[in-house]
Structure formats: C-alpha cells, structure tokens
N, C-alpha and C positions, 0 to 999 in steps of 0.2 A: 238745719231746719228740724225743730222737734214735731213732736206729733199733732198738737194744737197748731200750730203754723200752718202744719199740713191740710188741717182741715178747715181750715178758714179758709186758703189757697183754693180747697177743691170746691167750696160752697161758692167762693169770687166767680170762679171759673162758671162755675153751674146758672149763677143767676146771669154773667155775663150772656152766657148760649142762648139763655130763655130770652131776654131782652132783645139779641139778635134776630131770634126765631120769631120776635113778636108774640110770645107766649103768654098764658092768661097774666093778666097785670095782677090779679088777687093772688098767684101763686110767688110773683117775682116780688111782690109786698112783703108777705109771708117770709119769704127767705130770705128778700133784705134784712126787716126786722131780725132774724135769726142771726143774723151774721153779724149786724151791729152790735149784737147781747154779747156772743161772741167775742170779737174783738174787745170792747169794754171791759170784759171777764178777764182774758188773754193780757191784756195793757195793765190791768191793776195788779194779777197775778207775779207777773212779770214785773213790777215796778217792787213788792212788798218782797218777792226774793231775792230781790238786790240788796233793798233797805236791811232785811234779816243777813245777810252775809256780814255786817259790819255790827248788828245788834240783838246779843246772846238773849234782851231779855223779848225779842220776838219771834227768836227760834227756842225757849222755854214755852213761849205763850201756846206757838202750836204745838207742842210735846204734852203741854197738862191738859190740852180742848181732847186728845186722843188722837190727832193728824202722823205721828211718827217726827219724823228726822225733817233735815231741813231741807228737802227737792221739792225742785219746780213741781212734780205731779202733787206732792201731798198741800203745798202753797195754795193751787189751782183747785183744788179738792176746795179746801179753807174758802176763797173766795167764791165758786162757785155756792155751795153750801148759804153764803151770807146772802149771795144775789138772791137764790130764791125766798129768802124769808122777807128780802122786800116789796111793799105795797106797790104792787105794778098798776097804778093807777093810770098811765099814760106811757108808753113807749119811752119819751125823750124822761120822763120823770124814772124810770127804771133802770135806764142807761145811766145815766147821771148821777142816782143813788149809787147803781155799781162803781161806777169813775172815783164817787169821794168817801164810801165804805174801806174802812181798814180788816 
C-alpha cells in the first residue's frame, strides 16, 4: 500500500465513523466530495504510470514539464497539478475531467 492508498483508506475510514455516528451530513458531504477527487486523481495517476512504463515519449513529456524521473509521486504531482487547473463547475463535471485528463 503506498502513501495515497493510505490516505484514501484513512479518509473511507473517517467518513465511514461519521456516517455511523450520524455526524453533520454537510461534514460527511464534504469529505465524501474529497475523497472522490481523490480517488479519481489516485486512478488516473496510477493508470498514466503504467501506460509511461511502456512509453519513453511520456516519461520524456514529464522530464521537459520539470516533474523528474518517472515514479508514481512525481506522476501524481503531474495529475494532481492538471486537476486543479480544471473548471470545477460541478463535482461529477471535475471528477470526470480528472478521469479523462492526460
């Protein structure tokens, strides 16, 4: 389990409690939300450092943007980075940008 897994794990964990606990709904929204971006981030991350293991010219692409070498953190750097420049006009529209963002 790397460190992102980790923390998706502890955030599942934390909104399952609150859910449990019947905790404010506006809080267990919130971190839902959070955790879906997450995930979505995590899932594309992870999908484009596979595809770069087989394809020098997408482990060049991150080495010219200034990200380094080609590990899962500096990947996850790259797609985080692209999520936030998108128009988060809607939740499922921001998730779904991050899903089909290269």
């Amino acid at each position: 389990m790397d460190d992102y897994q980790k923390e998706i794990a502890d955030l599942e964990t934390q909104v399952e409690q609150l859910v449990e606990a019947e905790g404010d709904a506006r809080t267990i929204a919130e971190l839902s939300m959070q955790l879906d971006i997450l995930k979505a981030i995590y899932a594309r991350a992870t999908d484009l450092f596979q595809r770069g293991r087989r394809d020098e010219g997408l482990r060049y692409g991150l080495r010219i943007q200034g990200y380094g070498d080609w590990t899962l953190d500096n990947v996850y750097a790259f797609v985080y980075e692209r999520s936030v420049e998108l128009e988060p006009n809607a939740h499922h529209a921001f998730v779904g940008g991050i899903k089909t963002a290269d």
